[in-house]
C-alpha angles and dihedrals in degrees: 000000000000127000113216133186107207128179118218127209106221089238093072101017086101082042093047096041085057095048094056094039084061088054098037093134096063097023117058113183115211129178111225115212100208102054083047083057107044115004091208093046089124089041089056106027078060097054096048094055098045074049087049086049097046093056094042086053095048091243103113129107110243128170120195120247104265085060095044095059090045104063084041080058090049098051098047099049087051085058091052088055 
């Protein structure tokens, strides 16, 4: 079995909805909440956990704390200009 994401134009989606009731023993429709809360959830949720792997393998780019605020300082004071 195969798990798709389609997207449907209003225009077919009755049309659509009648062609997979006639085939419900081989097409099952689920709704899937995280997509419903947050359209990009796999995109992120990929990219979270290549970030995850990057730091478990010491690849990572990190910069320590002091550095951290001041280019937040920095940022900042260039919105204020």
């Amino acid at each position: 079995m195969h798990t798709l994401t389609i997207k449907i134009q209003d225009n077919v989606l009755e049309e659509f909805l009648s062609f997979v009731s006639k085939r419900k023993e081989s097409i099952e429709i689920t709704k899937d909440e995280n997509l419903e809360l947050d359209p990009y959830f796999y995109e992120r949720q990929k990219q979270l956990q290549q970030d995850i792997d990057e730091i478990d393998a010491g690849t990572a780019e990190m910069i320590n704390n002091e550095d951290f605020w001041n280019e937040i300082d920095t940022f900042t004071d260039s919105l204020q200009k």
